[in-house]
C-alpha positions as CSV (number, residue, x, y, z in Angstrom):
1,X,14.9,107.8,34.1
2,X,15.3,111.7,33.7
3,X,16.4,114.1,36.3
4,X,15.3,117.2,36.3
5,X,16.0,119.6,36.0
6,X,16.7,118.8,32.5
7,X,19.0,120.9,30.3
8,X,19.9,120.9,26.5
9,X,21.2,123.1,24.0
10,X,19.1,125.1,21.9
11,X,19.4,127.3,18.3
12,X,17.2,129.7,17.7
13,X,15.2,129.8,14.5
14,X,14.2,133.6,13.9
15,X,10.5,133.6,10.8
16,X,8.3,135.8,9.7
17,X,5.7,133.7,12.1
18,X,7.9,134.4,15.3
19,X,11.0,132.9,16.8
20,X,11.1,129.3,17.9
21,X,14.2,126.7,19.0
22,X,15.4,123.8,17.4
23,X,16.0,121.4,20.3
24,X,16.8,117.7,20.5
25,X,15.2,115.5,23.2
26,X,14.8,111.6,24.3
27,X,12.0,110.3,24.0
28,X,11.3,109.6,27.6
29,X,11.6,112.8,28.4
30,X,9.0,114.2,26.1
31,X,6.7,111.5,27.2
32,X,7.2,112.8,30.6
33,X,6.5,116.9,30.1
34,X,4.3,117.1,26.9
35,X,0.4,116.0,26.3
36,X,-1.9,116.5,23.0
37,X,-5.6,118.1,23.5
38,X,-6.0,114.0,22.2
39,X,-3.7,111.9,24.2
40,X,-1.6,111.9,27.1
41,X,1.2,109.5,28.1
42,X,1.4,108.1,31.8
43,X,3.9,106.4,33.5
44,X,2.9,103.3,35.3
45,X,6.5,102.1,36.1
46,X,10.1,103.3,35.1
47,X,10.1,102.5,31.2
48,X,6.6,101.6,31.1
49,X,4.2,104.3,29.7
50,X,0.1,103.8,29.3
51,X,-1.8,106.3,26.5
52,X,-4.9,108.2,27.9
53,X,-7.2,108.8,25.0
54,X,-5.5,107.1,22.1
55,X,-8.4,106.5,20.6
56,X,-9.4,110.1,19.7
57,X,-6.3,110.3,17.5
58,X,-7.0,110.4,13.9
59,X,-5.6,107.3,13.2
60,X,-4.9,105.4,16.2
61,X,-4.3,102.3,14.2
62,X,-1.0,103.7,12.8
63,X,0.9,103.6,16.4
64,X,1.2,99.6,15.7
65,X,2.6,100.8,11.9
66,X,4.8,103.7,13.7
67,X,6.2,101.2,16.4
68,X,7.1,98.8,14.4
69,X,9.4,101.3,12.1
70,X,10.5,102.3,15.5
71,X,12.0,98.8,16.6
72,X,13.8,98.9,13.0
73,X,17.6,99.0,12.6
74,X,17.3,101.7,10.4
75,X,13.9,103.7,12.2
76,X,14.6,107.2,12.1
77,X,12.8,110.5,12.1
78,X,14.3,113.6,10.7
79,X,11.7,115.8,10.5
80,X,10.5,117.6,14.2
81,X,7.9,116.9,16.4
82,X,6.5,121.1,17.6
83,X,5.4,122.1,20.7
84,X,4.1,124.7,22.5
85,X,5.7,125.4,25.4
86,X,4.1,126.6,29.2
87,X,0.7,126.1,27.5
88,X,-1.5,124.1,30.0
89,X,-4.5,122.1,29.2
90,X,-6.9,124.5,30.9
91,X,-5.5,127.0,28.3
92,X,-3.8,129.4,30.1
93,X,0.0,129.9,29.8
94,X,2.0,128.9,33.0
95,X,3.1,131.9,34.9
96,X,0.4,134.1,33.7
97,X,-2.6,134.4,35.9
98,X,-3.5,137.5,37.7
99,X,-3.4,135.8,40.9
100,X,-0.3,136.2,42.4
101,X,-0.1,133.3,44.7
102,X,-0.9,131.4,42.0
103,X,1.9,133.1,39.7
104,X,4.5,132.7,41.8
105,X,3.5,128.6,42.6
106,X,3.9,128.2,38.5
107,X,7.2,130.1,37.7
108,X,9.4,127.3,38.8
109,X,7.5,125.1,36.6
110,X,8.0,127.0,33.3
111,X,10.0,125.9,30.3
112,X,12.7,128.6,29.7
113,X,15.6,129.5,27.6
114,X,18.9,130.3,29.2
115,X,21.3,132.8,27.3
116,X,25.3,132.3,28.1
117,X,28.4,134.4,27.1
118,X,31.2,132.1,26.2
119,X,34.2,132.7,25.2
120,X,35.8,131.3,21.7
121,X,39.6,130.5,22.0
122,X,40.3,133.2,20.1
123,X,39.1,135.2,22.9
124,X,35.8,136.1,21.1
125,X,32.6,135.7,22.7
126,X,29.7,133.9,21.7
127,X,25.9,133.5,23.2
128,X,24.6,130.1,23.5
129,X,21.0,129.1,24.2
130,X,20.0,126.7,26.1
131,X,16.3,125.1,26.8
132,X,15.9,123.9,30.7
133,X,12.7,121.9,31.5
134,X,12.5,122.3,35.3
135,X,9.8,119.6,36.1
136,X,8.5,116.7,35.0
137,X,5.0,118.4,34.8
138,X,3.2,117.9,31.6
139,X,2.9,121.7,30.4
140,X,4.3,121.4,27.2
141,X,1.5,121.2,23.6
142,X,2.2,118.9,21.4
143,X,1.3,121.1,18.2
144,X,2.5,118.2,15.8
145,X,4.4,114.2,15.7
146,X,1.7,113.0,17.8
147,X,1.6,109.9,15.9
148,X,5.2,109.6,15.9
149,X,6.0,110.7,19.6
150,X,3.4,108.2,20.9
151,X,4.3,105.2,19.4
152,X,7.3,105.2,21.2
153,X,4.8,103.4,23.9
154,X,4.6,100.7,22.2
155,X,7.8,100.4,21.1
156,X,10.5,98.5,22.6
157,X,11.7,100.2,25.8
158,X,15.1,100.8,24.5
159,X,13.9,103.2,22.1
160,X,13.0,105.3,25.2
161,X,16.3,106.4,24.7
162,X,16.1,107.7,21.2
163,X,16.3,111.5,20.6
164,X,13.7,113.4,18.7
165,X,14.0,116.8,16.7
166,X,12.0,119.4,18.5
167,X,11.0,122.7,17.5
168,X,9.9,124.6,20.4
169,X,7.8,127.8,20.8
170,X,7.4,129.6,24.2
171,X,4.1,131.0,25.0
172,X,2.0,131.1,21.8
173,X,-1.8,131.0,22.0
174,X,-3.9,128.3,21.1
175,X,-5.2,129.8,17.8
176,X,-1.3,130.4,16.7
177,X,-0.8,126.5,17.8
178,X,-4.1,125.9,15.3
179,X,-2.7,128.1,12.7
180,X,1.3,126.3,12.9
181,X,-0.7,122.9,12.6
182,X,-2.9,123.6,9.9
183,X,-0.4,125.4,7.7
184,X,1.8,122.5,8.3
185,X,-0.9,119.3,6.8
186,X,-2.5,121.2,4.1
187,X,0.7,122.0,2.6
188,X,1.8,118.6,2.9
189,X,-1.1,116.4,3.0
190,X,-5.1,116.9,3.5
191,X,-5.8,117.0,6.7
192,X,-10.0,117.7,8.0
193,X,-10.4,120.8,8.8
194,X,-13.0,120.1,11.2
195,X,-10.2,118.0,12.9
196,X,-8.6,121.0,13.6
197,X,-11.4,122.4,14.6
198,X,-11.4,119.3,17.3
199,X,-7.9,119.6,18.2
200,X,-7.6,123.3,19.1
201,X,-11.5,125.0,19.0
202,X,-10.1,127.4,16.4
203,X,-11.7,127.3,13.2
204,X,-9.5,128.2,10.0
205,X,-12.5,128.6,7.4
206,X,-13.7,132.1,7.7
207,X,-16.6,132.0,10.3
208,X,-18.9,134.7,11.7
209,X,-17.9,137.0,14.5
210,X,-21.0,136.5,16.4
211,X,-19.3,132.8,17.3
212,X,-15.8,133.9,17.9
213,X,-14.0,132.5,20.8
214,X,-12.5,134.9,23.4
215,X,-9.1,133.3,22.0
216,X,-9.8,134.3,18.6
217,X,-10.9,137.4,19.0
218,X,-7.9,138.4,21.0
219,X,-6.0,136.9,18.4
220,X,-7.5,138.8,15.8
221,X,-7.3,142.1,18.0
222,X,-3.9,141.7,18.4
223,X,-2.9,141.3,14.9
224,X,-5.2,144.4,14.1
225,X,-2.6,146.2,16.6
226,X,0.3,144.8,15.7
227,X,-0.1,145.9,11.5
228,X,-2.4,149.1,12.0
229,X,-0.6,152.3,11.1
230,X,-0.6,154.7,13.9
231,X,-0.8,151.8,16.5
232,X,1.8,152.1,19.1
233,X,2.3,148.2,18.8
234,X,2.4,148.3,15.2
235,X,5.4,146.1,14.1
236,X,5.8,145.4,17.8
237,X,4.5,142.4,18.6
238,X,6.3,138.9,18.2
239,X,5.1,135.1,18.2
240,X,7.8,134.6,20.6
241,X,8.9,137.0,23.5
242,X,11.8,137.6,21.6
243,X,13.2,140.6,24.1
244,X,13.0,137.7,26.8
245,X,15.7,135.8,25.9
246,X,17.7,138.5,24.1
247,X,21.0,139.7,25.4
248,X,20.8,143.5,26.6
249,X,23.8,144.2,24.2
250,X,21.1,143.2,22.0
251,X,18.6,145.3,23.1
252,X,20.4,148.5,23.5
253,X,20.7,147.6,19.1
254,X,16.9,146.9,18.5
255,X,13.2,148.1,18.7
256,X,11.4,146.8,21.7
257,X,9.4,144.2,21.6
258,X,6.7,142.3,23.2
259,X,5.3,138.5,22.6
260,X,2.2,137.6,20.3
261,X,0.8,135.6,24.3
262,X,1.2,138.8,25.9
263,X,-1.0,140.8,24.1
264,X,-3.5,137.8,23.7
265,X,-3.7,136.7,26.9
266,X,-4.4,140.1,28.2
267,X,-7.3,141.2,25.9
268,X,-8.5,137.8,26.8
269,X,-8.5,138.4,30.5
270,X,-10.9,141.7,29.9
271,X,-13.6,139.4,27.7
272,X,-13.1,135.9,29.9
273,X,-12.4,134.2,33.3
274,X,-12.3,130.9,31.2
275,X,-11.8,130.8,27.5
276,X,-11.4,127.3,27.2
277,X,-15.2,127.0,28.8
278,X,-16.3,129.9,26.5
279,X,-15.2,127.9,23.5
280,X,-16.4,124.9,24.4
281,X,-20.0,126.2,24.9
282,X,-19.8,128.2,21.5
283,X,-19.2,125.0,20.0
284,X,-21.4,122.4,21.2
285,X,-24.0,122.8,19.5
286,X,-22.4,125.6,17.5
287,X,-24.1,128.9,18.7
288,X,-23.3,132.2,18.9
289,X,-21.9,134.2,21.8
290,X,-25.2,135.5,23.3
291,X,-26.9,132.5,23.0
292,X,-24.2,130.2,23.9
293,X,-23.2,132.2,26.9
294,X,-25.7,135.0,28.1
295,X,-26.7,133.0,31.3
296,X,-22.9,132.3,32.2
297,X,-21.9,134.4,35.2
298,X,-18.5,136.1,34.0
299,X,-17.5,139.1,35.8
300,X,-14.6,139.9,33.9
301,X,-14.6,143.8,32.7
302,X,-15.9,143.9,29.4
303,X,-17.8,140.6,29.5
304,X,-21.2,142.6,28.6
305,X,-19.3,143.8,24.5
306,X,-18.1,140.7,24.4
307,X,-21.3,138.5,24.4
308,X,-23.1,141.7,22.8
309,X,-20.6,141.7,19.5
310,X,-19.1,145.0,20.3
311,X,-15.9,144.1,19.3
312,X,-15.1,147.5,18.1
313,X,-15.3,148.6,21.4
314,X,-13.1,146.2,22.9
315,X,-10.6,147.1,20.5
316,X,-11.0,150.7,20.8
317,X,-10.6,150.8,24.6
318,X,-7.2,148.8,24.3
319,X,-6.2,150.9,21.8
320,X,-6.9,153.8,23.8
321,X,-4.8,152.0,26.6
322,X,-1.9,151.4,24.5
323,X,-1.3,154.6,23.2
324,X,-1.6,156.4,26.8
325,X,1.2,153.6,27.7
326,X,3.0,154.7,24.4
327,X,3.2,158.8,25.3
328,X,3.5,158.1,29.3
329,X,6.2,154.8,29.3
330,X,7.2,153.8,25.8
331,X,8.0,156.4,23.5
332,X,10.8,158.2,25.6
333,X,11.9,155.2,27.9
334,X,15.5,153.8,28.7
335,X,16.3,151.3,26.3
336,X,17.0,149.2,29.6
337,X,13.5,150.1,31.2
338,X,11.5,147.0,32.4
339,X,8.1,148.9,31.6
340,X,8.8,147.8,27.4
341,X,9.5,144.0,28.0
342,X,7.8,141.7,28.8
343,X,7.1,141.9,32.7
344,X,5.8,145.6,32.4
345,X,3.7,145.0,29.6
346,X,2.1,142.2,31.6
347,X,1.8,144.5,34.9
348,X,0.6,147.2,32.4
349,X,-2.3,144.9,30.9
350,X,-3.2,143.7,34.6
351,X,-3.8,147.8,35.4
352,X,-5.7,147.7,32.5
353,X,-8.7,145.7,33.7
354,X,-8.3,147.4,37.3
355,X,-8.9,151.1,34.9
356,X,-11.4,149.3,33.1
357,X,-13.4,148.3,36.2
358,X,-13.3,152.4,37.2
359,X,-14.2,154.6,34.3
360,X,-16.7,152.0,32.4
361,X,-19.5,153.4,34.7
362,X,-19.2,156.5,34.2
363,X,-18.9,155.9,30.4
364,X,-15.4,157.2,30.3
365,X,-12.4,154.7,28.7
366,X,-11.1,157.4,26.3
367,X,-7.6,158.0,25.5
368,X,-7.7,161.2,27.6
369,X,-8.4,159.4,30.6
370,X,-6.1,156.7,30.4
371,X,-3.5,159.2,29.8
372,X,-4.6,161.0,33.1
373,X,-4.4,157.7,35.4
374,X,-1.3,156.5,34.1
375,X,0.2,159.7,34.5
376,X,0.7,159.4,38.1
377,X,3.1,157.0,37.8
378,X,5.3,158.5,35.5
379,X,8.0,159.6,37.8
380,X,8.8,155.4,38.0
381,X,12.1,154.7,37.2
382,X,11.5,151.3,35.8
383,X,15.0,150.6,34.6
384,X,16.0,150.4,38.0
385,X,17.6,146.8,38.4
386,X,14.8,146.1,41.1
387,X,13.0,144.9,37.9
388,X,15.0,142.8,36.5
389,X,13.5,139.6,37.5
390,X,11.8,138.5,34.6
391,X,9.7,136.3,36.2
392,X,6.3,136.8,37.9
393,X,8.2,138.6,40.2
394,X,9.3,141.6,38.6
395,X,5.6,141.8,37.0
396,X,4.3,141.4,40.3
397,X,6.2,144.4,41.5
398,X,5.7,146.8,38.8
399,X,2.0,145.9,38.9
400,X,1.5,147.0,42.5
401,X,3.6,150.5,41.7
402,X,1.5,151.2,39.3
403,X,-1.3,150.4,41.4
404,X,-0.3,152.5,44.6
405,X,0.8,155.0,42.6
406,X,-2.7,155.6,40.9
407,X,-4.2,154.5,44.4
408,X,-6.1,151.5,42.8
409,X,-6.7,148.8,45.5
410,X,-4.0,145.7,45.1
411,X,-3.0,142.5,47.1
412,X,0.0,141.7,48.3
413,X,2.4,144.5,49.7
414,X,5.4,146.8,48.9
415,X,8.5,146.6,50.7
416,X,9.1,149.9,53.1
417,X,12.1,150.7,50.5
418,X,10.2,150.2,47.1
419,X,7.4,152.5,48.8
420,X,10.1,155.1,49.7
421,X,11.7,154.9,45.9
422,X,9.0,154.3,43.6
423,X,5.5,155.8,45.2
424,X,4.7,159.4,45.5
425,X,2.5,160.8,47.7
């Protein structure tokens, strides 16, 4: 059986898309820390594995066909099996709620990659990446090789043992997942598009605003920022957190970054308390947003433009948001300074809603008056090494400077010594 936790190498595989990592894995672990929105493996003793929701597949009948090349002498499976990884099936990514309590209970859980100097023996140094799975938990997507990883089952339990090609992605959103599958099968085969319609609630055939999913309109709003000239995001925003795993030798040599998820998840959180419910609703029967969900009690910010079809406003106010963040934090920070990566975008976004929730009554989410709120925490020295933890953490932290700092109520507390450094009075 697998320990955990478990630790491999990994090489990282830099596309237009995003980044991902090419990882190999047995088979028994996978089963273990990866489900389908279709099918989920269970153990019911050590080498014995049951399938929840086989049937659903699209051709369940070829696990028999699949196990049977499996048991060959001469089985073997070059091409990759992609997932997405710290994507739970409730649809949130693990480590990113607003709760703290419940933030801090998930980062142990998450997948994560591991950067290492190591010396050559010609005294040159090299990084290495590494993937490390900490739990058994099943919190990992499988975006494609369903078929394939499954009918290891009910294959012989030796094959248990096998290693499978993995290409891994960290943190993507469920319409990027939709996108990576459907770009994969109608290049190589026909695949029903309704069927990934089924699999990931994200519809690739143009479709009408009015039934947009929170998901996909925060992924659309987030590659409107990330390609519009003028946005302070523009060319900014990655598939992957790449500036998470980079090297800060590396960063001090690059543009900031910040991840596709991060962006997503937090226009998400100002439209929805539960996507996955959202989408479900929209599309059964298919209806649009005011008639699928106009009764449901939401109290997230700007639930009301949402349901209403004011997208433009939606975008508007984050774009107002980011380009206060750009002229107060951004533009003119340390290249070290947490407030760019990840972790201070995050606590950033999580200010947003709390701004959101203040000015919307009195009409007023302009650029001027994010500029003016932020602005009282610009004295912050966020490249102090007091941020460095790039877990929920180090989000958690700068979320509740920024908070005390532009006296906006917060949970949790600051230590006597972050008070005295980091909050004016």
């Amino acid at each position: 059986m697998p320990t955990y936790p478990f630790r491999v190498p990994a090489l990282p595989v830099r596309q237009p898309l995003g980044m991902f990592f090419a990882v190999v894995l047995p088979v028994d672990v996978l089963l273990e820390t990866t489900y389908s929105e279709l099918v989920k493996a269970t153990q019911t003793a050590p080498g014995t594995y049951i399938l929840d929701g086989a049937q659903r597949l699209q051709k369940p009948s070829r696990l028999e066909d699949i196990a049977k090349f499996i048991n060959r002498d001469d089985s073997n499976f070059p091409n990759s099996i992609i997932l997405a990884a710290n994507y739970r099936d409730d649809g949130w990514i693990e480590g990113d709620s607003p709760d703290e309590a419940t933030e801090r209970a998930q980062q142990p859980r998450r997948w994560d990659i591991v950067i290492e100097t190591v010396k050559r023996p010609d005294g040159s140094e090299v990084e290495m990446y590494f993937l490390e799975i900490p739990t058994r938990e099943q919190i990992a997507a499988v975006i494609d090789g369903q078929h394939r990883l499954y009918a290891f089952v009910k294959a012989r339990k030796e094959h248990l043992q096998d290693e499978l090609l993995c290409s891994v992605y960290i943190d993507i959103a469920k319409p990027t997942q939709a996108q990576i599958f459907a770009t994969i099968n109608s290049t190589q085969k026909p695949v029903s598009k309704s069927l990934t319609y089924d699999l990931f609630g994200y519809n690739v055939e143009d479709e009408s605003e009015e039934y947009w999913a929170p998901e996909k309109l925060a992924v659309f709003l987030t590659r409107r920022l990330a390609v519009t000239p003028e946005s302070p995001l523009e060319k900014r925003i990655l598939v992957a957190p790449e500036n998470t795993f980079a090297s800060s030798a590396t960063l001090l040599n690059s543009p900031w970054k910040v991840s596709f998820a991060t962006i997503v998840s937090g226009i998400v959180r100002l439209i929805s308390s539960n996507p996955k419910d959202d989408a479900n609703l929209l599309k059964t029967p298919r209806r649009s947003r005011s008639e699928a969900l106009g009764k449901r009690n939401d109290r997230s910010v700007l639930r009301e433009e949402y349901i209403e079809g004011n997208d433009q406003v939606i975008y508007d106010v984050v774009r107002n948001f980011a380009e206060a963040c750009d002229e107060i934090f951004w533009r003119d920070a340390n290249p070290n300074s947490f407030i760019r990566k990840t972790v201070g975008v995050q606590a950033l976004l999580d200010v947003l809603r709390d701004l959101v929730r203040e000015g919307k009554p009195d009409g007023d989410l302009t650029l001027e008056y994010f500029k003016r709120r932020l602005s009282a925490a610009r004295h912050v020295n966020f490249a102090d090494q007091r941020f460095q933890n790039p877990s929920g953490s180090g989000r958690s932290l700068i979320r509740r400077l920024l908070q005390a700092n532009m006296r906006l109520a917060y949970t949790g507390q600051l230590s006597p010594e972050d008070a005295a450094s980091f909050v004016r009075v």
